[in-house]
Structures are given as structure tokens and as C-alpha cells.
C-alpha positions in Angstrom: 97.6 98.0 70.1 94.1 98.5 68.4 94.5 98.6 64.3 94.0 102.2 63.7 90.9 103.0 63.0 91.6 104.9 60.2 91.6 102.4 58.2 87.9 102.1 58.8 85.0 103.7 56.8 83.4 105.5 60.0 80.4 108.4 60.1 81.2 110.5 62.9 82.7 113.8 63.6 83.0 116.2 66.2 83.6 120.3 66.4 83.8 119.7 69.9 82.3 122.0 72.3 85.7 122.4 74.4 87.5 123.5 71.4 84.9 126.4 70.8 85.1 127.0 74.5 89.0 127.5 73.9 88.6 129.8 71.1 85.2 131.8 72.1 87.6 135.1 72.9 89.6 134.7 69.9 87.0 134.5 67.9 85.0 138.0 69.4 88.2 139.5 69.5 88.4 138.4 65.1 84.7 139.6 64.7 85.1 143.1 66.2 88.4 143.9 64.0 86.2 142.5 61.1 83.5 145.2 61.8 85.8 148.0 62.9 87.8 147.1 59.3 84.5 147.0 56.9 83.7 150.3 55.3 80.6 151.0 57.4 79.6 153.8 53.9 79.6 150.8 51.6 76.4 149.6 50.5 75.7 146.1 50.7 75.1 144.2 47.6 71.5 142.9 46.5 71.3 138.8 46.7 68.3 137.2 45.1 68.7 134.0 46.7 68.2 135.8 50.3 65.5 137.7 48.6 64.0 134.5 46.6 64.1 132.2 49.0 63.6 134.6 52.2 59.5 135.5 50.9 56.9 134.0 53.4 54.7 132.3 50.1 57.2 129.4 50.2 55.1 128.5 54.1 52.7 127.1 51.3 54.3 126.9 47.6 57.4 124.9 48.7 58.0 124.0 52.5 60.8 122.5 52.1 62.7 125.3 50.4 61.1 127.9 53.8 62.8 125.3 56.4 65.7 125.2 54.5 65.8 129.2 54.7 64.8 129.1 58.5 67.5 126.7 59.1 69.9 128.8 57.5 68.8 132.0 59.4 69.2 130.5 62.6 72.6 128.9 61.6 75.7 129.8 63.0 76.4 130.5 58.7 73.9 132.9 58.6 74.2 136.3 57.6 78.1 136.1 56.1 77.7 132.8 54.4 74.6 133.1 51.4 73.1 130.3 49.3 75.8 131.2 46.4 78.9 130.5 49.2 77.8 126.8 48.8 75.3 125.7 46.4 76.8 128.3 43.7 74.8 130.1 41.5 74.9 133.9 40.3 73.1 136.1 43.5 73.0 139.0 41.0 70.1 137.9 38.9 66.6 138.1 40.0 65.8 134.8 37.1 65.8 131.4 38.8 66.7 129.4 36.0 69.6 131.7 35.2 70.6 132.2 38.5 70.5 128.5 39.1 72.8 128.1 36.2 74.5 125.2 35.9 73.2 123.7 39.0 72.6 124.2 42.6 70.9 121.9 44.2 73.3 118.9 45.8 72.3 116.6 43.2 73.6 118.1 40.5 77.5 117.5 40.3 77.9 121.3 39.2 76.9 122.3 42.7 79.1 123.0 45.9 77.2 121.0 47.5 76.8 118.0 45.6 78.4 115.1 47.5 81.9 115.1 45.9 82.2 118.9 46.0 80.9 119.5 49.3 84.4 119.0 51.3 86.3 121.3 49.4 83.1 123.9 49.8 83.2 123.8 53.4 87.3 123.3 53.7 87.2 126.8 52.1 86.7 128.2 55.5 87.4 125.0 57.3 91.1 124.8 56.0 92.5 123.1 58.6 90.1 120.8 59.5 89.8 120.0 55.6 93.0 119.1 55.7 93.2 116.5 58.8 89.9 115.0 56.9 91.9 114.4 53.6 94.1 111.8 55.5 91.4 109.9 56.6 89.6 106.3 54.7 86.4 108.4 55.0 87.8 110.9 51.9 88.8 108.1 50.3 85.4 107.0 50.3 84.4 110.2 48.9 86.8 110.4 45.9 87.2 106.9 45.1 86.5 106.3 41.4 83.7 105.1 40.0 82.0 106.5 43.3 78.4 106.8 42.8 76.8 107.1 46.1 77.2 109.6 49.3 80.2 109.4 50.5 81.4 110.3 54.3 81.4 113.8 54.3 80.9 116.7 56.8 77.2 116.8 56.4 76.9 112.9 57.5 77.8 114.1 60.8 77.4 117.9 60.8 73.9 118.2 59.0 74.1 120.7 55.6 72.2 123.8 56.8 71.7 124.1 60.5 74.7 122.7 61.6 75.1 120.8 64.6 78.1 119.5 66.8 77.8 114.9 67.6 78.2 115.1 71.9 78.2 111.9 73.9 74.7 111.1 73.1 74.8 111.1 69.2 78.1 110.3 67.9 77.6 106.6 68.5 74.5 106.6 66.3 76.0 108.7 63.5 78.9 106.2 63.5 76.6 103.1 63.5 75.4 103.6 60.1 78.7 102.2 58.6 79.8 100.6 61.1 77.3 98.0 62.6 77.1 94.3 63.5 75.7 93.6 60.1 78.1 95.8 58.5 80.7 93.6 60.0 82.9 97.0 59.6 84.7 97.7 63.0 81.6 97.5 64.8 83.6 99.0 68.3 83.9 102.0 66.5 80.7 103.6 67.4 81.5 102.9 71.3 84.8 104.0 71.2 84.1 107.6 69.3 81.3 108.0 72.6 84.2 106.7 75.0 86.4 109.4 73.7 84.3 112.0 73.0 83.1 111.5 76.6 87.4 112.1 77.7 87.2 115.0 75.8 83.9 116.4 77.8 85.9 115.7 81.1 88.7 118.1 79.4 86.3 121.0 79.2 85.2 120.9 82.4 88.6 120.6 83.8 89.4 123.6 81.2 86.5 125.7 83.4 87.5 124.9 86.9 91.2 125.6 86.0 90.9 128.5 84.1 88.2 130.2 87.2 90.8 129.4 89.9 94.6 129.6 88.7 96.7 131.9 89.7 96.9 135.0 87.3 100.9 134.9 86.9 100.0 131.4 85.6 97.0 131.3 82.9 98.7 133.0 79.8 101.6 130.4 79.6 99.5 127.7 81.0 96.9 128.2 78.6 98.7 129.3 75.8 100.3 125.2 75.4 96.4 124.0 76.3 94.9 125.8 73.8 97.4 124.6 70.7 97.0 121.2 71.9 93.1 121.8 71.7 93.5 123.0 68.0 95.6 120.2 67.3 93.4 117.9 69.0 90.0 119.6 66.6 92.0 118.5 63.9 93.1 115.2 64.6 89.8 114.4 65.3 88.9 114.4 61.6 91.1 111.9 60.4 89.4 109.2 62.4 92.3 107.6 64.1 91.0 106.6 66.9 94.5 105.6 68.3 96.1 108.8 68.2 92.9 111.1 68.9 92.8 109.0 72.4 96.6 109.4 72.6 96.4 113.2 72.5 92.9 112.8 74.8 94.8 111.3 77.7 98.0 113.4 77.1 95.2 116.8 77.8 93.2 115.0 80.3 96.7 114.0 82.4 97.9 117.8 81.8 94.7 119.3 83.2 94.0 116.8 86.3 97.5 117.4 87.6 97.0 120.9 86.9 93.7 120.6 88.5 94.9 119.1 91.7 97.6 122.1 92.0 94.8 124.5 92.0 93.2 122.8 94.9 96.1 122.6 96.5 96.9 126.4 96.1 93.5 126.8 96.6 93.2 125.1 100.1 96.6 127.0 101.1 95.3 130.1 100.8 92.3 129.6 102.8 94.1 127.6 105.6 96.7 130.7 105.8 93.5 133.7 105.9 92.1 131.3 108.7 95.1 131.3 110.9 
């Protein structure tokens, strides 16, 4: 067996697009009773930042601080999640440097997003996730003492603003900043996260053919065991042991190609039987 992995200091991460595939319903279904429960007669509250930071003069005073805005409006965050969610900050008062008060930008150690607070920030709607990352040599990176430098944090791999998911054609580079020839710091690493995350495409489109062609009487229990697995899997995934994220790859992939080959079966059956 391989030494697992997570004894490694790796930089790559995955949301994977098969797990959101998984979850897309729940999640529409979660959104609706979200709206339908809001008091539609409340009136929002103001929020400086949006207003601040939201005016067209920062297209010449600061660019930086208009991307950064742009990025958050097309974000998946936008809208729910303001500047104050993460960098902190009081959104009730219109004066910067008393709305910026004590810090909010992610080098100040006051901030939610400075490097050794940004974990628990996004774990605060990322529980689970947060908590499959806390087992992993990359948070010990990021709370070791004396630590002075950027850890291995969810922005190394997800970005900070407009977040992005590593596929097949970017996790290998994300991991090769630590973990490189030079490095000398389990240099298969980057390969292997492609390798897997490649399984784990394979998975979704088995999840699609399967889920377009079984059997009605079938998909709720079928399904219902799939989609834990998934979760479990979007978990595991964070604590960078490589071992045991393949184990549960191959476990999934074996499920659904069986199940796969059943459908076709069935499939081919029922067409042989209308032809007759």
C-alpha cells in the first residue's frame, strides 16, 4: 500500500461537479422553502460595503477593489453572502475607516479572511467539509505555531471571491505548487489527485445514464445509498488521503458500472420483447 497521503502537505481540492449534480434538487427544493419562509413585508437592511464598493468610480479610482466586486456579483456567494460574512466589518456605517474597524482586508489577522481565519469563515457554512479538512496535514500547516506564511487553505484551491471547482485539467497544477520534483514532497501526488479526480468524472456520467434509464420502482432506493456515498465521498475528499478517497472512488465506480450494465440489460429486454 501507498503511505497515505495525508501525511503530505498537498494544494488541491475539489467540490466535485458530480456531488453538486447529486444534490442540484435538494438544493432548489432548500431555496424555495427559504423564500416561501422569509417575510416577503420585511425590508431589507441597508449594507454600505454593497453600496461602497458596488459605485462604477472604482472602474478608475481603484480597479482592483471593482473586479473584486464583479467577481463577487457573479459568484455563486452573491447576493446572501456580503463583504461583512467574510472580511468582517460593520455594514451599518456609511464611514470606511469605522466600518473597516479592526481590519478587513486578509492581511490583517483581525479579518475573516486573513489566512488563519479563513477556514473557520467558510466552515461556517461549509460545516462538514470544514470538518473532513481539520483531519488533514494541510490544517496542520495552517495552524501550526509560529506559522507566518499562507497556509493550505480553501482559497489555494478554490480562489477567495469567484469561486471555482479543480476538474481534471487543473487539480494537478494546484497540487504542484507543494508538491514538485524540487520540492521533493510526494511529487506523485499531483498525478494521482488528476487520476482520481478523473474516476470520479466517470462516476457522474454513469450517475446520468443510470438515473435517465432505470426503472422507476428502482431510483429512490437506488439512489438514496448513491447519493450518501457522494456526500461522504465530498467530504473525504478534503482530508487528502489519497488512499481512502480512491477506496470509496472504486467502491462508487463498481456500484454504478454493475448497475450500469443492468440497465442495458433491462434496457435491451424491453426492446427485444416490443419487437417480437
Amino acid at each position: 500500500m501507498r503511505i497515505l497521503s495525508i501525511q503530505s502537505k498537498r494544494c488541491s481540492s475539489a467540490q466535485f461537479l458530480v456531488f453538486r449534480a447529486a444534490i442540484s434538487l435538494s438544493c432548489l427544493l432548500l431555496a424555495i422553502g427559504l423564500m416561501l419562509s422569509s417575510d416577503a413585508s420585511a425590508e431589507a437592511k441597508p449594507n454600505t460595503c454593497v453600496e461602497c464598493h458596488g459605485n462604477s468610480k472604482f472602474l478608475v479610482q481603484n480597479k482592483k477593489i471593482f473586479d473584486y466586486f464583479q467577481e463577487w456579483k457573479a459568484s455563486v456567494h452573491s447576493g446572501d453572502i456580503t463583504c461583512d460574512d467574510c472580511h468582517g466589518g460593520d455594514p451599518s456605517i456609511a464611514d470606511k475607516e469605522k466600518s473597516h474597524f479592526p481590519g478587513v482586508a486578509a492581511t490583517d489577522e483581525a479579518s475573516g479572511v486573513h489566512f488563519k481565519n479563513v477556514v473557520d469563515t467558510c466552515g461556517g457554512c461549509h460545516e462538514e467539509i470544514l470538518n473532513g479538512f481539520k483531519k488533514s496535514e494541510h490544517f496542520q500547516q495552517v495552524v501550526a505555531e509560529k506559522q507566518e506564511d499562507q497556509g493550505p487553505t480553501c482559497v489555494t484551491c478554490h480562489g477567495s471571491i469567484d469561486v471555482k471547482v479543480l476538474d481534471i485539467t487543473s487539480v494537478a497544477d494546484a497540487c504542484l505548487h507543494c508538491h514538485n520534483e524540487e520540492s521533493d514532497n510526494y511529487p506523485e501526488n499531483p498525478e494521482i489527485a488528476r487520476e482520481t479526480l478523473s474516476g470520479i468524472h466517470s462516476i457522474n456520467r454513469f450517475y446520468r445514464y443510470i438515473i435517465r434509464r432505470i426503472e422507476p420502482s428502482e431510483r429512490d432506493a437506488f439512489f438514496k445509498e448513491v447519493d450518501g456515498k457522494l456526500h461522504h465521498l465530498a467530504i473525504t475528499w478534503h482530508t487528502f488521503d489519497l488512499d481512502e478517497i480512491e477506496a470509496e472512488v472504486s467502491d462508487l465506480l463498481n456500484q454504478l458500472t454493475k448497475k450500469r450494465e443492468e440497465v442495458r440489460a433491462q434496457s435491451k429486454k424491453i426492446k427485444e420483447e416490443a419487437s417480437n
